[in-house]
C-alpha positions, 0 to 999 in steps of 0.5 A: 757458925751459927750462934745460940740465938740462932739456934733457938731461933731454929728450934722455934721455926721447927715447933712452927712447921710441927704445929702447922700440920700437927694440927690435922690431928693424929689420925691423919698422923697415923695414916700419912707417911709423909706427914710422920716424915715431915714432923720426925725431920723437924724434930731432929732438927730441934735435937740438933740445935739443942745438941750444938748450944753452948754448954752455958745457953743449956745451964742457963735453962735447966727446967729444959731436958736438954739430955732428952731432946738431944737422946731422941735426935739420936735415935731418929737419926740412927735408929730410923727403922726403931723409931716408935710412932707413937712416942712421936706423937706424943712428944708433938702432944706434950712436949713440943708445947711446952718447949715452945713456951720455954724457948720463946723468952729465952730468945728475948735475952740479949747476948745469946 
């Protein structure tokens, strides 16, 4: 069983796969299947690291929307033919960054 640390640790190499083709822009996004695929894979990779956290890791970082990550892991993953391309890309624009910077000194704490 992998420990938070590691699930962090997770969430963190998803962003980085994320970023290294996010990179080509959303035009290329909308245009290559394979790409939607790629970056829809890592991100209900981050959901479900974020989903088996310990209860305590998700208190100890509130300013996180835990519910949301996990939320849309879920609907990738259950609701594949429903998923909005549109609302991915904007979670790859927005949100993405800002989880990066948010998991990155967490994963500095000794003891998770």
């Amino acid at each position: 069983m992998k420990s938070d640390k590691e699930r962090f640790l997770d969430i963190l190499e998803a962003i980085a796969r994320i970023e290294k083709y996010a990179k080509k822009g959303r035009k290329a996004f909308e245009r290559d299947e394979l790409l939607q695929t790629w970056i829809v894979h890592h991100l209900q990779i981050i959901g479900e690291a974020a989903r088996k956290l310990s209860d305590a890791s998700r208190k100890a970082a509130p300013d996180i929307p835990w519910p949301q990550i996990i939320a849309m892991r879920n609907i990738l993953v259950h609701d594949y033919f429903g998923v909005d391309i549109e609302e991915v890309w904007a979670a790859v624009e927005k949100d993405v960054p800002v989880l990066k910077r948010k998991i990155r000194p967490i994963v500095g704490k000794p003891g998770k």
